[in-house]
N, C-alpha and C positions, 0 to 999 in steps of 0.2 A: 881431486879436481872436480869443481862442480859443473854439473853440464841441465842443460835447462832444457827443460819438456817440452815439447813442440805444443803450442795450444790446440785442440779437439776443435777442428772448421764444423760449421751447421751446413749438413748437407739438405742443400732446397734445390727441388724439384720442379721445374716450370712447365707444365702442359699446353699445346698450342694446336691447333690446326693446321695451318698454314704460318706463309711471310710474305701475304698479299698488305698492301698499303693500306693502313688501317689506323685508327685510333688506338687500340687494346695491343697487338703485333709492336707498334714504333712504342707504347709505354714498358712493354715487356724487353724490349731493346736495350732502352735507355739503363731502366734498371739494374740487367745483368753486366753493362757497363759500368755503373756506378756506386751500386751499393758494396759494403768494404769486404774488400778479397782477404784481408785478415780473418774476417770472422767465419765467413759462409763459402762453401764451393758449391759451385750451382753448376747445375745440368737442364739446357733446353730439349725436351722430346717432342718433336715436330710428327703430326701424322703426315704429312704429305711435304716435300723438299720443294717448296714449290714460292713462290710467290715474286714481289720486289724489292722485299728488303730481306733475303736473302744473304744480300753482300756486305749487310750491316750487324753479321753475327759476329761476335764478337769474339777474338781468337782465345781466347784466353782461360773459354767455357769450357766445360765438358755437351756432344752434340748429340742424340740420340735421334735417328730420323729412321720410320716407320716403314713409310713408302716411298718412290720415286714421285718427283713432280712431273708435269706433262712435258718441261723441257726437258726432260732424259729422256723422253720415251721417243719411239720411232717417229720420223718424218711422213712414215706412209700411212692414209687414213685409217687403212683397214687394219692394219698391224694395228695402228696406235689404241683405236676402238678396241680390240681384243684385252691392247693391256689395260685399259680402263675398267673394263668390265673385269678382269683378274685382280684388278687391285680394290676394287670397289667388294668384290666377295672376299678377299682378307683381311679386309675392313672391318666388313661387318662380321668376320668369325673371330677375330681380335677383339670386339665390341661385346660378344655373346661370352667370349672365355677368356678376359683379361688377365688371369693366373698365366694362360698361354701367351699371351702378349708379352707378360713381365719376364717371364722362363725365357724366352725364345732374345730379346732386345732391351732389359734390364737387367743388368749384371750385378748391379749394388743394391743398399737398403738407405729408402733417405729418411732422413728425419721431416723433414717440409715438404710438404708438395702443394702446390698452388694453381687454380682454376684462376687464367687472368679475366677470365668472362662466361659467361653463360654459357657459350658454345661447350666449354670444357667441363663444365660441373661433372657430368658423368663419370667422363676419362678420370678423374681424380675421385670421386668418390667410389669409383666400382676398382678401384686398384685393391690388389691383395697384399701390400704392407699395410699389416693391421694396425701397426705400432706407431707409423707415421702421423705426424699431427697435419689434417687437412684445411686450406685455407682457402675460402671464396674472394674470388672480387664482383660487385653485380656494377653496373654503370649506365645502369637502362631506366628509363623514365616508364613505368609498369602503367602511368594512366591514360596514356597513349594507346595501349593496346586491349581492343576490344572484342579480346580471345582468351573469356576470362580462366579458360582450363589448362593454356598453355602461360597465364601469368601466374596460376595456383601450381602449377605443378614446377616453376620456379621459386618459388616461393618456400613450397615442404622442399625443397632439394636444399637450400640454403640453411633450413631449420638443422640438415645433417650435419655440417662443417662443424669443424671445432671452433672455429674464427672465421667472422666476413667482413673485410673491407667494403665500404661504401665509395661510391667516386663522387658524392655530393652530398652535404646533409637532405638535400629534396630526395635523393631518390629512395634512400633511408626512410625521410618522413613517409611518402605519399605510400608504401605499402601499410604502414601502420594509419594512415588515414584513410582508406579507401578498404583496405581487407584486418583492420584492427590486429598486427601481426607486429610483433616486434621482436629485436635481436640483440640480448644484452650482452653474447659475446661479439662485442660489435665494433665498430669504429670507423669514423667517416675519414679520410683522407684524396686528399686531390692528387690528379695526375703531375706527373713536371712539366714545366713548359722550360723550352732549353732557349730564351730568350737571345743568350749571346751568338748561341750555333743557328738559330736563326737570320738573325741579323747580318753574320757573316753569309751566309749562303743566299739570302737576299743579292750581295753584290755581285756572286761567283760571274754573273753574265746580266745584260741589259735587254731586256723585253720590249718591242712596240708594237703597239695594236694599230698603230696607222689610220689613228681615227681623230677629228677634231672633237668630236663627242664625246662625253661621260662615260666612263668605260666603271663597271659592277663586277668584281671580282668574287668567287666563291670557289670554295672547296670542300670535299667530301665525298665518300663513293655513290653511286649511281643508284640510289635504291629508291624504292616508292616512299619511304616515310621519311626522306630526306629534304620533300619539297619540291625539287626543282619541278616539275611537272606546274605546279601550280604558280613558282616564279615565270616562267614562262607563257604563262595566261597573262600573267600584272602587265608581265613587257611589253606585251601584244597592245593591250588598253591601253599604255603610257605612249605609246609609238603612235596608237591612232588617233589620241589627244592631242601629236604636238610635241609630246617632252621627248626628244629624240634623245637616247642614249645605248651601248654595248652591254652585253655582260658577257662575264667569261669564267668557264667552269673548271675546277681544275678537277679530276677524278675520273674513275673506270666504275664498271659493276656492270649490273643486270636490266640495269636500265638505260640503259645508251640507247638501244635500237630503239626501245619505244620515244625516248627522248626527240632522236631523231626523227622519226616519223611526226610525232608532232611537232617539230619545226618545220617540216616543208607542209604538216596541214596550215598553217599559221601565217607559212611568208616569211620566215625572219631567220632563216639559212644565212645571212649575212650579219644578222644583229645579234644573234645568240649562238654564242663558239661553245664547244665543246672541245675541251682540250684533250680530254683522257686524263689518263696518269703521269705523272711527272716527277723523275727521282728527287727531282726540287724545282719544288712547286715557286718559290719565293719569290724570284722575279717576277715571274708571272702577274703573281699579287702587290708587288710593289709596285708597277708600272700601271697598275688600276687607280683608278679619285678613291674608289669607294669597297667596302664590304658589306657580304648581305649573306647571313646564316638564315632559308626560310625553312628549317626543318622540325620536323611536329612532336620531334625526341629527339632526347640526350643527357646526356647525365654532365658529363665536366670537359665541352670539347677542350682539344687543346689548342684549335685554331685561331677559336676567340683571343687567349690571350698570346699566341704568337702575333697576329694580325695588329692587337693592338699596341704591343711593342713595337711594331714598325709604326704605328702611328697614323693608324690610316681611321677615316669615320666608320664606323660601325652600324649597321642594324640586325638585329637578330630577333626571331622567334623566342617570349620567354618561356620556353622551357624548359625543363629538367632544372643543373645546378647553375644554369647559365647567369641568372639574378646574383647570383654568388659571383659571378663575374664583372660581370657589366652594371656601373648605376646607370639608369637610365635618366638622359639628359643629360649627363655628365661626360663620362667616356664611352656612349654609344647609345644607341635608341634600340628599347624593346616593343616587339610587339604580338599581337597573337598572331597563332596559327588563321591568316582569314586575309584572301585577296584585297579587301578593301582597306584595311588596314598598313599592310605589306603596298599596294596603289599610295597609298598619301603619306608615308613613310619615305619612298623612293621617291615621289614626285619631287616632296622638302628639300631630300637633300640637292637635286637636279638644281632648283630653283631658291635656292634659301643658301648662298655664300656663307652667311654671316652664323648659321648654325653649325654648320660645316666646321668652319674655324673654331668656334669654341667648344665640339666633340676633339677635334687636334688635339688644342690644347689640353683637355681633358684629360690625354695621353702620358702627358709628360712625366708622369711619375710610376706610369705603368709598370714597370722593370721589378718597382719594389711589392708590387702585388703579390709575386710569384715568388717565392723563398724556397728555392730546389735543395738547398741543404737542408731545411727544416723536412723536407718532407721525405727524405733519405733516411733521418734521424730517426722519425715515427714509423717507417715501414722496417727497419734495425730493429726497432725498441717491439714491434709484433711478432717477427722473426725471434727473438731471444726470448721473448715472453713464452710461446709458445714452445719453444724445446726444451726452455723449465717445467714446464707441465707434461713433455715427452718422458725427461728422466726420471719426475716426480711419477708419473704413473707406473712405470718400469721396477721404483724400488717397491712399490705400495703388494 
C-alpha cells in the first residue's frame, strides 16, 4: 500500500507591534489570510494584544502575543498605570535578552521570520534562531526625513536581512539616490489593494454629511508628517476666499488633540470633521465628491487605490511610490508637498465640474491596476526562494 508523504509547510514567522489601524498591521492581515495554507504555516507574534484589528486575526493562524493590550487591563487609573509601567519593564528586558523572550513564549523553530516595517527590524533581527532566514519590508519615503542618524541607522539594519522587500520602486531608488546605498538582495513589490472587499464594505451602510457643500474626504492616522495640520490651513484660505466646502478625516493617532486645538484656533469646528477611527471607514469616503492625500511620506498607500476603485477624483501629495499609482491628469492630480499648490489644486476641483469628470472617468479601468494574485504569487516565490537557501546553508 502506498501512502504519500505529507509535504514539509515553510514555517514564517510574522513580527508586529500591535493591531492598531494601520497600513503595515491591515497588509500583514491580508497576507496571513491569503497566502497558500498549502505551502507555509505562519505564526503572528504580537508585542502588545492590543489594537483595532484585532478582530481581524485570522483563525486559522498560529498567535503568539507578548503582552496584554490596555483593554485587559484594569478600569482603574492607578491599577491600570502600575500595569503599564510593569509591562513596559518586560518589554524592555525582553528587548535586552530576546534568547529570554524566545525560551519563555516561542515554543518552535521557524524557517521565515519577517519585519512587516521598520518598527520591527529589531525584533526580528536580534532573535536567537540563527538558522532562520530574516526578511525586511521598508515602505517609508527616507527623503522626507531630516534625521539623517535615524535614516542611516535604518538603512545598515536593512544591509543585515537576508532579503528586503521594497513597498515602491521610489522608496528603493531614493535611498541609493540620496545615501548611494543599494540592495541586491532585493525586490520591490506592492501592497494588495482588496478592491472587491472594498467595494462591498463601501455599501455595508449610507453616510451623510448634511451639507449642500463639497464635502473632501481623507484618511490616515493622525501624525505630523501626514499633513493634515497644513490641509487645514489651505481650508481656512479656501473658506475665507469664497470656495465654501467640508472635509472629513477618517483616522485616530497622536495628533488629534493638536488637530483639534487648531480648529477652534481657525474657526472651522464645523467645516473640518474629524471622524477618528472607523472599523470601515468606506462609506464615509464614498458619501464625499472628492479625495485628498496631503501627506509629505509614503511609500505605496493603499487608500489611493482603494479610493480610486470607488471612483472618486483624487489629489495627492507626490510622494513616495504614489506616482506609481496615480497618472497625473489622468486618474487623479498630484502635487507637492506646499499650501499653495494643495489651495489651487482643491480650488479646481471646487470650481472646474468638467475636470472633475474626466479624473471619473479616468477611473474606470482602475480595478485592473491592482493584480492581488500577481502579487501573492511574488511574495510565494521570496518565501520559497529563501528556505532554499535555509536548507542549502544547512547542508553546506
Amino acid at each position: 500500500m502506498n501512502s504519500t508523504k505529507p509535504i514539509k509547510k515553510i514555517k514564517v514567522l510574522f513580527r508586529l507591534r500591535s493591531l492598531e489601524m494601520g497600513g503595515v498591521p491591515r497588509v500583514v492581515l491580508d497576507l496571513l489570510r491569503n497566502l497558500p495554507k498549502d505551502k507555509f504555516e505562519f505564526t503572528l507574534m504580537l508585542n502588545l494584544y492590543q489594537g483595532e484589528l484585532i478582530q481581524d486575526i485570522p483563525k486559522d493562524i498560529n498567535l503568539i502575543t507578548i503582552e496584554k493590550g490596555k483593554e485587559q487591563m484594569s478600569s482603574s487609573p492607578i491599577i491600570q498605570k502600575m500595569q503599564l509601567a510593569w509591562r513596559r519593564l518586560k518589554l524592555e528586558i525582553y528587548d535586552r535578552f530576546p534568547s529570554l523572550l524566545y525560551a519563555i513564549k516561542v515554543p518552535e523553530q521557524y524557517d521565515i521570520e519577517v519585519s512587516p516595517g521598520y518598527a520591527e527590524f529589531d525584533m526580528v533581527l536580534n532573535s536567537p534562531n540563527k538558522k532562520s532566514r530574516k526578511i525586511g519590508w521598508f515602505h517609508s519615503d527616507v527623503g522626507y526625513d531630516k534625521d539623517e542618524d535615524r535614516v542611516m541607522s535604518r538603512i545598515e539594519k536593512m544591509k543585515r536581512f537576508d532579503f528586503m522587500i521594497f513597498g515602491s520602486k521610489q522608496t528603493r531608488q531614493v535611498i541609493e539616490d540620496l545615501y548611494q546605498v543599494t540592495y541586491p538582495k532585493s525586490t520591490v513589490i506592492y501592497n494588495v489593494i482588496k478592491v472587491k472587499e472594498v467595494l462591498k464594505k463601501a455599501e455595508l451602510f449610507v453616510h451623510n454629511y448634511n451639507t449642500k457643500f463639497p464635502v473632501f474626504s481623507s484618511m490616515g492616522r493622525l501624525h505630523n508628517r501626514k499633513g493634515y495640520h497644513t490641509l487645514m490651513n489651505v481650508h481656512k484660505r479656501l473658506l475665507d476666499d469664497g470656495f465654501l466646502h467640508k472635509i472629513a478625516i477618517v483616522g485616530g493617532g497622536n495628533e488629534m488633540e493638536n488637530l483639534i486645538n487648531q480648529r477652534k484656533q481657525l474657526g472651522v469646528e464645523d467645516s473640518f470633521i474629524l471622524l477618528d477611527t472607523q472599523t470601515n471607514p468606506y462609506p464615509y469616503i464614498k458619501a464625499a465628491d472628492y479625495f485628498i492625500l496631503p501627506t509629505q511620506s509614503e511609500s505605496y498607500p493603499l487608500v489611493i487605490g482603494e479610493v480610486m476603485c470607488m471612483r472618486k477624483p483624487i489629489i495627492s501629495t507626490n510622494v513616495g511610490g504614489i506616482a506609481e499609482m496615480i497618472e497625473d491628469g489622468i486618474d487623479g492630480v498630484l502635487i507637492k508637498y506646499n499650501e499653495n499648490e494643495m489651495y489651487e489644486a482643491m480650488k479646481s476641483f471646487i470650481t472646474n465640474p468638467t475636470l472633475v469628470q474626466k479624473l471619473i472617468g479616468g477611473t474606470e479601468n482602475a480595478e485592473n491596476k491592482f493584480d492581488e494574485n500577481e502579487i501573492y504569487r511574488q511574495i510565494t516565490e521570496v518565501f520559497e526562494n529563501q528556505y532554499k537557501l535555509k536548507l542549502k546553508n544547512e547542508r553546506v
